[in-house]
C-alpha positions as CSV (number, residue, x, y, z in Angstrom):
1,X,198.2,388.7,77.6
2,X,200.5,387.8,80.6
3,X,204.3,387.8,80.2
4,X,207.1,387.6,82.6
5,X,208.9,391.4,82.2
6,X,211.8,389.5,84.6
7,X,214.1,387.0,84.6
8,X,213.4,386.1,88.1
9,X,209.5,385.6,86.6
10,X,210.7,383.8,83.4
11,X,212.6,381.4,85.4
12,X,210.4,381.1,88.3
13,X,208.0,380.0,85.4
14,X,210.7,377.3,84.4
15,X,210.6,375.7,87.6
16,X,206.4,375.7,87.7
17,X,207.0,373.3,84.6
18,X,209.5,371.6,86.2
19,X,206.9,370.7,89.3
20,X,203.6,370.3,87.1
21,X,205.9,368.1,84.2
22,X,206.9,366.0,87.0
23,X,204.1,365.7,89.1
24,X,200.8,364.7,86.5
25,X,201.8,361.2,86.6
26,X,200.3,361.1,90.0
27,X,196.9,361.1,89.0
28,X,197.2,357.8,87.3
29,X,198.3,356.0,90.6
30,X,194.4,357.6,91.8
31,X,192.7,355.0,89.0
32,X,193.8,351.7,89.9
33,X,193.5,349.1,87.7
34,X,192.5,351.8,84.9
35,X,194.7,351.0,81.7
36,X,197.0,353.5,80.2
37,X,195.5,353.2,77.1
38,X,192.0,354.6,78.5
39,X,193.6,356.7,81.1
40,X,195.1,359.0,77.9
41,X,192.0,359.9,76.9
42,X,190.9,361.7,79.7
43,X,194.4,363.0,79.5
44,X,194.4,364.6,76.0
45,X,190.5,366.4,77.1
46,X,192.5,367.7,80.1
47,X,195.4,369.4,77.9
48,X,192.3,370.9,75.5
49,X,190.8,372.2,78.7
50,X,194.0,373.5,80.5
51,X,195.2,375.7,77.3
52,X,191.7,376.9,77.0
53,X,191.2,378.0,80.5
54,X,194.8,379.5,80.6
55,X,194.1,380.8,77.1
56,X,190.9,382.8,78.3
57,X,192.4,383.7,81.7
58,X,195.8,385.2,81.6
59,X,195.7,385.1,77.9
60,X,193.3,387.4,77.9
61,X,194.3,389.8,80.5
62,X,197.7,392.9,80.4
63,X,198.5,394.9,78.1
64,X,201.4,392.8,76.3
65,X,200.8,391.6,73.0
66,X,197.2,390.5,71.6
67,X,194.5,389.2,74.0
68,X,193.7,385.2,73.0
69,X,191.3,385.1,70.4
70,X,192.4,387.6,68.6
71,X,195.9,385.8,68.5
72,X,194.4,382.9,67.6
73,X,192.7,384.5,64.8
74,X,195.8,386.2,63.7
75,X,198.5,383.4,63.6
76,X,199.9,382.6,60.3
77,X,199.2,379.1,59.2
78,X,203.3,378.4,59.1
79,X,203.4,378.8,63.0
80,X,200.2,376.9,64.0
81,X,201.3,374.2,61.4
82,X,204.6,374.2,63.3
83,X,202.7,373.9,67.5
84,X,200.5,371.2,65.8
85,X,203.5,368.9,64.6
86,X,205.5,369.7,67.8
87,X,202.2,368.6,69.9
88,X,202.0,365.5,67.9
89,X,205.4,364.5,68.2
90,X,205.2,365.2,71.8
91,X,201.9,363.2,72.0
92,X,203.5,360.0,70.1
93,X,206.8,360.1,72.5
94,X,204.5,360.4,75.2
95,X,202.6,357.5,75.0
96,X,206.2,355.1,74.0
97,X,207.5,356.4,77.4
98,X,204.8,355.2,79.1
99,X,205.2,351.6,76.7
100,X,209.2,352.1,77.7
101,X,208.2,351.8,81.2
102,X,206.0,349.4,81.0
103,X,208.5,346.9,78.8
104,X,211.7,347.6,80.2
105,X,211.3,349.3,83.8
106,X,212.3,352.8,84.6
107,X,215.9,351.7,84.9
108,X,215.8,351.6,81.1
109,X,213.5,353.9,79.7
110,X,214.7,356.8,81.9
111,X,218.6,356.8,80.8
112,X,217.7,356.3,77.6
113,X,214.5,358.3,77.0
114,X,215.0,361.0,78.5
115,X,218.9,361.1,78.8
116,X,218.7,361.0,74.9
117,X,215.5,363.1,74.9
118,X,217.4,366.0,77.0
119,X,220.6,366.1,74.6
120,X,219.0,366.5,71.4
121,X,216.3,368.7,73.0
122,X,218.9,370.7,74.6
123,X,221.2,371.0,71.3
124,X,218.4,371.3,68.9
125,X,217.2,374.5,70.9
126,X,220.0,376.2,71.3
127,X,220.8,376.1,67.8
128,X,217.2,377.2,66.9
129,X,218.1,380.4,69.4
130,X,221.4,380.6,71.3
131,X,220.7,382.2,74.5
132,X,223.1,381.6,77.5
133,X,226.6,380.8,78.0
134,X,226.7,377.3,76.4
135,X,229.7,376.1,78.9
136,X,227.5,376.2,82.3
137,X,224.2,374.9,79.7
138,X,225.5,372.2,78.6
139,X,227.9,371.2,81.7
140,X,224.7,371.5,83.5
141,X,222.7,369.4,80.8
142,X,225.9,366.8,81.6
143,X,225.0,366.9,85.3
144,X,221.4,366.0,84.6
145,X,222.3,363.5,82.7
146,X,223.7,361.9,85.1
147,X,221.5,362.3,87.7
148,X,218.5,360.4,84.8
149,X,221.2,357.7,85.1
150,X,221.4,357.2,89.1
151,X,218.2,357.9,89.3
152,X,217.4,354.6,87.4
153,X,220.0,352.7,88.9
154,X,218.2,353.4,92.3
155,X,215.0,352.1,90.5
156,X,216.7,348.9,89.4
157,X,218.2,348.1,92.8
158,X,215.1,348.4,94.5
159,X,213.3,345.8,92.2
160,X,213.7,342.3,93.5
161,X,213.7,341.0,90.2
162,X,215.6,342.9,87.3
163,X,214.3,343.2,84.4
164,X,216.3,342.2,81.3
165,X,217.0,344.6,78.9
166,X,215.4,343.6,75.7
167,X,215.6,344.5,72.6
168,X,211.9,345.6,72.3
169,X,212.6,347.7,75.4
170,X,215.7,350.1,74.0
171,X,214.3,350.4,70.9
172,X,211.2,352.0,72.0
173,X,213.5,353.8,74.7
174,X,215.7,355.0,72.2
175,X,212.6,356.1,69.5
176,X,211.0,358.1,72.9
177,X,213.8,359.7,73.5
178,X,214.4,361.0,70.0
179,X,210.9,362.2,69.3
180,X,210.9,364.2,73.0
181,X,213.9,365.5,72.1
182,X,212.3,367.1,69.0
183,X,209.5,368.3,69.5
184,X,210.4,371.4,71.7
185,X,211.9,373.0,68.4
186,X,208.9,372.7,66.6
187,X,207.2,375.3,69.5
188,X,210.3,377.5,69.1
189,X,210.2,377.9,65.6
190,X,206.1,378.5,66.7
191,X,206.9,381.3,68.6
192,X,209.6,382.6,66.5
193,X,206.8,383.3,63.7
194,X,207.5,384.5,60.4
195,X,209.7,387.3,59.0
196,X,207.3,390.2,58.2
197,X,204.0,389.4,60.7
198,X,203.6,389.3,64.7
199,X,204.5,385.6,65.9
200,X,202.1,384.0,68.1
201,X,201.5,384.3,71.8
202,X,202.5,381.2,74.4
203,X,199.0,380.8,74.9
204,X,197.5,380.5,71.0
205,X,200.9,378.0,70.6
206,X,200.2,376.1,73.4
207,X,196.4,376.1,71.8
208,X,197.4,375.0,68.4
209,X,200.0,372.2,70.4
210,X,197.5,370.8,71.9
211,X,194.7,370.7,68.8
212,X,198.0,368.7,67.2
213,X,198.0,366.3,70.1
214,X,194.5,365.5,70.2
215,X,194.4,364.8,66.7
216,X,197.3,362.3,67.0
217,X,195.8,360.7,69.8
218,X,192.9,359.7,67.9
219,X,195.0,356.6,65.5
220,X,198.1,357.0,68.4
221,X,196.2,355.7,71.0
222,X,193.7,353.7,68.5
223,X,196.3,351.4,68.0
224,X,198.0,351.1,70.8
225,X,195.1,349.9,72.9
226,X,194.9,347.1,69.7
227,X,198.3,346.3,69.7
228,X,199.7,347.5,73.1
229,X,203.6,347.5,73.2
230,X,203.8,345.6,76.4
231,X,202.9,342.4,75.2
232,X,199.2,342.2,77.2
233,X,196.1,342.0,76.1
234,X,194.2,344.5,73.9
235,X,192.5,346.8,75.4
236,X,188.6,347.1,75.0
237,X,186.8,350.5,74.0
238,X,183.9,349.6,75.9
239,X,185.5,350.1,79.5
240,X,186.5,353.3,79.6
241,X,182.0,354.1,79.9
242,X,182.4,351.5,83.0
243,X,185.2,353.5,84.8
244,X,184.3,355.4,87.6
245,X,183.6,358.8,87.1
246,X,186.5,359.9,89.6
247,X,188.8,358.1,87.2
248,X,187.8,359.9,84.4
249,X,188.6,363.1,86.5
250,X,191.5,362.4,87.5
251,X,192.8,362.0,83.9
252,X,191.8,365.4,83.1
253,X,193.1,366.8,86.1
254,X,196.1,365.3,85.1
255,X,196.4,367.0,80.9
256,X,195.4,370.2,82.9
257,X,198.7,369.7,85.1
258,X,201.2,369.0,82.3
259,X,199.4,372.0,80.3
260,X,200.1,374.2,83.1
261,X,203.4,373.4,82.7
262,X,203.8,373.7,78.8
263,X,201.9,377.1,79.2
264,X,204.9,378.3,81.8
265,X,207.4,376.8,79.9
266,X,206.2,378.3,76.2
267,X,205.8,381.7,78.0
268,X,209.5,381.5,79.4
269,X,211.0,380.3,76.1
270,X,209.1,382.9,74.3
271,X,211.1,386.0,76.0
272,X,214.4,387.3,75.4
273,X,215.4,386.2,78.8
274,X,215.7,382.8,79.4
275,X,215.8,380.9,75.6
276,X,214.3,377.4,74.6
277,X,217.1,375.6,75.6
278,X,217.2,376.6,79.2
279,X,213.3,376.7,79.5
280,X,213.3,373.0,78.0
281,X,216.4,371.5,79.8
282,X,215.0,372.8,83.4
283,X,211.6,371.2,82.2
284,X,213.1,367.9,82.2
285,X,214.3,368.3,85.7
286,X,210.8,367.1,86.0
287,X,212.5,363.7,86.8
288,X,213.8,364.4,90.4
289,X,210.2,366.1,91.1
290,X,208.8,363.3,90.4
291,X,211.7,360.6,92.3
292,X,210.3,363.3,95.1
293,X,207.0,362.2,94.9
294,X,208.2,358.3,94.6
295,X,210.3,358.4,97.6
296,X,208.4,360.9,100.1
297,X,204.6,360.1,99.3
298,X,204.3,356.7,97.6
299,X,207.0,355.5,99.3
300,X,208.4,353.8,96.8
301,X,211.8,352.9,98.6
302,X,210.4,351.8,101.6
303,X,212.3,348.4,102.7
304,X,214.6,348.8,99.5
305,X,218.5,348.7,100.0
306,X,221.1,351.0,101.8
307,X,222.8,351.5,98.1
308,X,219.2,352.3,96.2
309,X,218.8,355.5,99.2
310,X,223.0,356.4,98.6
311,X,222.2,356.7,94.6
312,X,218.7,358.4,95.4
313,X,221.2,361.4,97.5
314,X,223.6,361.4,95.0
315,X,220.8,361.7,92.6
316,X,219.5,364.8,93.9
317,X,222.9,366.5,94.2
318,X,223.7,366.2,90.6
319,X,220.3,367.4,90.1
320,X,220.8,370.5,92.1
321,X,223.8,371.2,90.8
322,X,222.8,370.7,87.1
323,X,220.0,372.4,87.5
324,X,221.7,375.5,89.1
325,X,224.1,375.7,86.4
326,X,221.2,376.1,83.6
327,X,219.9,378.5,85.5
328,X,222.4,380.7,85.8
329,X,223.4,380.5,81.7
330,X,221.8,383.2,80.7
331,X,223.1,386.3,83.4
332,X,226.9,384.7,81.5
């Protein structure tokens, strides 16, 4: 299989999940009137198919470790139980960001998702393996923090209307952003394997991750289209056959996108180099990639107020600057 041998490669893979993590979503602004619910199906196909091309592609190819199948064959039942659970935890937190969004408006469900989400993910991996210096981690965890925050704020000043913060609305925030926050360990301890046998390539975890999302889907999904989150009306079964068939493709190509970037960001986390915690926490800069994609190609801000562009700026600095930081952790 294919591994970075650098740091420069393992964090150059960091920021490929970064853009790919922050850049799926765009498919869903392609299907128009196509609900979530349906959309997520096409979605979890598209994860399948992205770990199984990457899987028989560069998992396949080098001289590092086994070649795909075989590591799939060979993988203790301990470490694929441990991808599955992370990819269903992933695949439930998923879909109530996505509810979060919907209920309370980004201005909510982004501090509070994934603010939380990045904390506990962030603490939780560097426990699980402690590589980097933890001062310019975490201070740079900090800075992202607060970039999730102004980057909501910008969000809520650009709505004419804001949206009230129910009750509903935090507490499917707040159970987003502890489930994304813990799933990422699950894949560590994946990787990790057990004492005694070879662990697992990125590319059977990321296999076995996404068999444990596509499982959950089937009841996860299930009932939310019954009883969606958001308050509107169920969703029928029968119209995802009367989408278009573009639709349908662009929810694949959009699983294939945020696979991409779980295959670059299991393959950094696995080496020696970069750690978990960094791989994860530069994942979730995935936010200003996609504020990037809001601001410059949907423009989303067009017409909106002088302060909303000021927090958008100030946004991306603490971005940069958190970001930088986490990168830098492990050379200290």
């Amino acid at each position: 299989m294919l591994l970075p041998q650098t740091y420069g490669a393992a964090l150059a893979l960091t920021i490929l999940t970064m853009l790919s993590w922050g850049s799926w979503a765009n498919t869903l602004k392609l299907c128009p009137g196509f609900r979530f619910q349906l959309f997520y199906w096409d979605y979890a196909i598209g994860m399948a198919v992205g770990a199984l091309f990457w899987g028989i592609t560069a998992g396949s190819m080098g001289h590092a470790g086994l070649p795909f199948l075989d590591d799939l064959r060979q993988t203790p039942i301990v470490p694929m139980l441990y991808a599955m659970i992370g990819g269903a935890i992933f695949n439930v937190a998923n879909l109530l960001l996505v509810a979060a969004i919907d209920v309370a408006g980004m201005a909510v469900a982004f501090p509070v998702g994934i603010g939380l989400a990045l904390v506990i993910g962030a603490i939780s991996n560097y426990v699980i393996k402690p590589v980097g210096n933890p001062l310019l981690l975490f201070g740079g965890v900090a800075l992202v923090v607060v970039a999730i925050v102004l980057d909501a704020a910008a969000y809520k000043k650009r709505e004419s209307t804001a949206r009230s913060a129910t009750v509903r609305g935090i507490v499917i925030s707040l159970a987003c952003g502890v489930l994304m926050g813990c799933f990422y360990p699950f894949v560590a301890k994946a990787l990790n394997g057990e004492p005694g046998s070879q662990a697992p390539g990125p590319y059977a975890v990321t296999m076995f991750f996404t068999i444990g999302l596509l499982i959950s889907t089937i009841p996860a999904n299930w009932l939310l289209m019954k009883k969606p989150l958001d308050g509107k009306e169920p969703v029928a079964g029968a119209e995802y056959w009367k989408a278009p068939v573009g639709w349908h493709l662009a929810g694949t190509l959009g699983g294939a996108i945020w696979c991409t970037g779980g295959v670059a960001n299991f393959l950094a986390s696995g080496t020696h180099l970069v750690g978990p915690a960094v791989s994860y926490s530069i994942g979730q800069g995935a936010t200003m990639v996609s504020a990037c994609w809001g601001v410059f190609v949907w423009r989303e801000f067009s017409g909106a107020p002088r302060v909303a562009t000021l927090l958008l700026v100030l946004m991306f600095l603490f971005f940069l600057a958190g970001l930088g930081m986490i990168a830098v952790a492990p050379l200290h």
